[in-house]
C-alpha positions as CSV (number, residue, x, y, z in Angstrom):
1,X,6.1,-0.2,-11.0
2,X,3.2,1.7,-10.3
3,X,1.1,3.2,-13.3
4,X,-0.4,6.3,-13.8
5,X,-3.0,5.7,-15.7
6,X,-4.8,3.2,-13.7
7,X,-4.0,5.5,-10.6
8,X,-5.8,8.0,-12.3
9,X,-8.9,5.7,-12.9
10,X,-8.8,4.5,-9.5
11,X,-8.5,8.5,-8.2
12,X,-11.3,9.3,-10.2
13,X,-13.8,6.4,-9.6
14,X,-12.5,4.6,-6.7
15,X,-14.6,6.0,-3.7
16,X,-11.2,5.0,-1.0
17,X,-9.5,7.9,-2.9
18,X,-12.2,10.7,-2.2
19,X,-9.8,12.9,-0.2
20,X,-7.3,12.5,-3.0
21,X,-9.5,13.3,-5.7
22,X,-10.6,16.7,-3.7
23,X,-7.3,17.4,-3.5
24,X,-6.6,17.0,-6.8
25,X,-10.1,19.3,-7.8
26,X,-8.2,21.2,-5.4
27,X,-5.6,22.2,-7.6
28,X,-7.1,21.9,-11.0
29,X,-9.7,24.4,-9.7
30,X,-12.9,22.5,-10.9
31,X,-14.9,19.6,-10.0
32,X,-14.9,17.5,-13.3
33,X,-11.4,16.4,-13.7
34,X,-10.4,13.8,-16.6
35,X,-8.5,10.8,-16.2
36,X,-5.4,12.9,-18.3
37,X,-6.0,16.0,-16.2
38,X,-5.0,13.7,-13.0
39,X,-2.2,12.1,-14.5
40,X,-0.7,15.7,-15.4
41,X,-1.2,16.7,-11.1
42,X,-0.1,13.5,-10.4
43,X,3.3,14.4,-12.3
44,X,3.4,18.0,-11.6
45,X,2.5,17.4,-7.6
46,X,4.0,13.9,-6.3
47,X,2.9,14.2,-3.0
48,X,-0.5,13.3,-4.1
49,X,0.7,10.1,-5.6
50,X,2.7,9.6,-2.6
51,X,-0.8,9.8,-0.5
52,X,-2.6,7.8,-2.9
53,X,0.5,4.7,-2.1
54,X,0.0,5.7,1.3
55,X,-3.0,4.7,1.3
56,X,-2.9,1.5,-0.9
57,X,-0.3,0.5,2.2
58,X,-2.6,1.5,5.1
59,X,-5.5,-0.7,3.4
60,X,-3.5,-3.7,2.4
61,X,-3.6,-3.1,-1.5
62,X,-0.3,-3.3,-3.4
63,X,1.3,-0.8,-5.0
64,X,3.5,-2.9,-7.3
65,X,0.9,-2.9,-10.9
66,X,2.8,-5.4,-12.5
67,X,2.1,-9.6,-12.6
68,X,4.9,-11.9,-13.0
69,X,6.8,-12.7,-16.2
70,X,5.9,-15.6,-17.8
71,X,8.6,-17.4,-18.5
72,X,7.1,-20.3,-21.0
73,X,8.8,-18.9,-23.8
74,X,11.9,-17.7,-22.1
75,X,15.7,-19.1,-22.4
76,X,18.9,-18.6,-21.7
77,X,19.6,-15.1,-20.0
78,X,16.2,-13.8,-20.6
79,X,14.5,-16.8,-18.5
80,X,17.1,-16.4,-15.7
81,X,16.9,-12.9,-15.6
82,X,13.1,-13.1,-15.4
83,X,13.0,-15.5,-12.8
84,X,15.2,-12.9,-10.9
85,X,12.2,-9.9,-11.2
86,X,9.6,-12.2,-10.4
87,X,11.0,-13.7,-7.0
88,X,12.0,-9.8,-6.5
89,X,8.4,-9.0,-7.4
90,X,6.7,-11.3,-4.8
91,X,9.8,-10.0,-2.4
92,X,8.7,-6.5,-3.2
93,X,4.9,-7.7,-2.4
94,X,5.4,-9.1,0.9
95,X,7.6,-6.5,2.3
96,X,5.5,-3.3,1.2
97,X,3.8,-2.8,4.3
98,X,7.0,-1.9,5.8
99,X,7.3,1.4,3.3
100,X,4.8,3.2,6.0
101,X,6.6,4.8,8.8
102,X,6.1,2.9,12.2
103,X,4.7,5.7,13.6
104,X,1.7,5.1,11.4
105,X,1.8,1.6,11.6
106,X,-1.3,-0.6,12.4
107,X,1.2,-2.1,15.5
108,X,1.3,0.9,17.3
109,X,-2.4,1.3,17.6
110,X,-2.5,-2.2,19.0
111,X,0.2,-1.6,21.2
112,X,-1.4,1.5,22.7
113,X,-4.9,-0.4,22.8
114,X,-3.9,-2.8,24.8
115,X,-2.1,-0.7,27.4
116,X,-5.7,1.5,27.3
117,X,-7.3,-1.8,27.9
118,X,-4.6,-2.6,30.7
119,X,-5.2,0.4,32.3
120,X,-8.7,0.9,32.6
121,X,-8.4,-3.0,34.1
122,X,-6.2,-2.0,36.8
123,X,-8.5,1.2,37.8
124,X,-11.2,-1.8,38.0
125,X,-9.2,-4.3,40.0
126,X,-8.1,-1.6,42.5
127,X,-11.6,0.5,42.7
128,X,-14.4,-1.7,42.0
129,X,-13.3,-5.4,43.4
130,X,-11.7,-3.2,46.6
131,X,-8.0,-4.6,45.8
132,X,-6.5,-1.9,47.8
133,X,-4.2,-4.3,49.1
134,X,-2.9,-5.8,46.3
135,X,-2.5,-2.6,44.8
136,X,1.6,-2.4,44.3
137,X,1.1,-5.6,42.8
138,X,-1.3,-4.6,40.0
139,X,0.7,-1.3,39.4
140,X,3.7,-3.5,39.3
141,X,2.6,-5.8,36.8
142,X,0.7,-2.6,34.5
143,X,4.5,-0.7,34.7
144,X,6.0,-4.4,33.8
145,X,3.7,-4.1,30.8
146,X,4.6,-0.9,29.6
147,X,8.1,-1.8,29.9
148,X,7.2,-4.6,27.5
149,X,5.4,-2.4,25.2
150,X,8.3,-0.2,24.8
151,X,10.7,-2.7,23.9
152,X,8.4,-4.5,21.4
153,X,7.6,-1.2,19.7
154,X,11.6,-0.7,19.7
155,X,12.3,-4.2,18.0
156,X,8.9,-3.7,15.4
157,X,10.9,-0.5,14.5
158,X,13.9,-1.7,13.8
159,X,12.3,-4.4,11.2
160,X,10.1,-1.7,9.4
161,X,13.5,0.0,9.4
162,X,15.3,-2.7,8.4
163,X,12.7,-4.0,5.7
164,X,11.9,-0.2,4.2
165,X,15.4,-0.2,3.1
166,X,15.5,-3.8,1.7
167,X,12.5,-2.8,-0.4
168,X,13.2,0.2,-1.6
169,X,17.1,-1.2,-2.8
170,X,15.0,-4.2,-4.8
171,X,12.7,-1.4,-6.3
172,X,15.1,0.1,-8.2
173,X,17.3,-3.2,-8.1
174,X,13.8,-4.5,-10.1
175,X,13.1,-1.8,-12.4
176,X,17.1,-1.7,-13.7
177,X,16.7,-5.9,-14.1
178,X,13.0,-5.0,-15.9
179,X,14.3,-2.4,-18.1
180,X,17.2,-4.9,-19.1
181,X,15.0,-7.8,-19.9
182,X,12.8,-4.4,-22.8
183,X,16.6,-3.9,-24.0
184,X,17.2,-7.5,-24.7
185,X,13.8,-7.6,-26.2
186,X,12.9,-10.4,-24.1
187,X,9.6,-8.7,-22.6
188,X,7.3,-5.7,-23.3
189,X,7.0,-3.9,-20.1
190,X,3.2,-2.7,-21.1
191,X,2.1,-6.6,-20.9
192,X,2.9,-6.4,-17.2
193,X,0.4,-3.8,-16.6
194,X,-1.9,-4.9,-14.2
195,X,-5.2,-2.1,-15.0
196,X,-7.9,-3.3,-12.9
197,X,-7.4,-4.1,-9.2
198,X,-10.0,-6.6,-7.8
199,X,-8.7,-5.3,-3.7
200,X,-11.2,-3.1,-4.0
201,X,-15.0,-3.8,-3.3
C-alpha cells in the first residue's frame, strides 16, 4: 500500500527525507540521483524504505498511499467487498502509529520528561524551600511516581504490542481483499494511488 514512485519524489524533493536521500547518494555513489535510480535502491536495499516509513510514523504522516474505494458504482460482492478494504483502510490509518517500537515511541519521552521534571522539583522542595523535614515524604511520593511510570510504560507496551500485530494481520488481510476486488475487475488498483501528500509543508 505504499508506492514507490511517489516515495521516490518525496526522497528526492521532500527536505524531511534529507538523511534518506544521502543515504541513498550514498550508495548510488553520486549526488544527482533520478526519481528511477531511487526506486531501483529502494528495491535493492529495503532498509531505506523501512527508514523512510519510519519516519512518516515518527511525524504523523501515513504510510498507507491509497484513498478509499468509491463504491457509487459498486454491487453485489464487489460493493461489499469494498466496503470491507475501506473500513480496513481507515482501521489501518488509525492504528499505524503503533508499527514504531515503544522504545521509540513519543510516550516514553513524555514519560521520562516528566519524572526529569519530578526530580529536579524535589531537589527544589528539599534544598531551596529548606524542607528537610518533610524530606521522606517528598522522596516517597517521587519513588510512588516512578512506580507509576513503570507500570504505565508496561500497559502502553502491551497496546503498541497488541495493536502492531492487529495492523500488520489487516495489511496483508487488505492487500489479499484489494487484489481480489483487480481480479473480479471491480477496481483498478492504480486509481487508488494517492501521489501527492499535502502532510507535508
Amino acid at each position: 500500500m505504499i508506492n514507490l514512485n511517489r516515495v521516490a519524489k518525496e526522497i528526492k524533493y521532500v527536505g524531511l527525507y534529507d538523511l534518506i536521500l544521502q543515504d541513498v547518494q550514498k550508495i548510488a555513489a553520486k549526488t544527482k540521483v533520478s526519481e528511477d535510480e531511487i526506486i531501483e535502491i529502494l528495491q535493492k536495499n529495503p532498509e531505506i524504505l523501512e527508514d523512510y516509513k519510519k519516519l512518516n510514523v515518527e511525524y504523523n504522516i501515513g504510510n498507507i498511499h491509497l484513498r478509499d474505494i468509491n463504491l457509487q458504482n459498486l454491487n453485489g460482492e464487489c460493493k461489499d467487498l469494498a466496503q470491507k478494504v475501506n473500513s480496513n483502510l481507515k482501521e489501518l490509518r488509525d492504528i499505524e502509529k503503533y508499527t514504531l517500537p515503544f522504545e521509540q515511541s513519543p510516550t516514553l519521552v513524555y514519560i521520562f520528561s516528566i519524572e526529569f521534571f519530578l526530580i529536579f522539583s524535589v531537589q527544589y522542595l528539599i534544598v531551596l524551600l529548606n524542607l528537610k523535614e518533610w524530606q521522606l515524604l517528598i522522596y516517597g511520593a517521587f519513588l510512588s511516581s516512578i512506580i507509576y511510570a513503570y507500570f504505565y510504560a508496561k500497559r502502553v507496551k502491551n497496546r503498541y504490542d497488541k495493536y502492531s500485530k492487529i495492523f500488520y494481520k489487516k495489511y496483508d488481510e487488505t492487500l489479499n481483499d484489494i487484489a481480489k476486488l483487480e481480479s473480479l475487475n471491480c477496481i483498478k488498483k492504480d486509481d487508488l494511488w494517492i501521489m501527492d501528500s499535502d502532510e507535508h509543508i
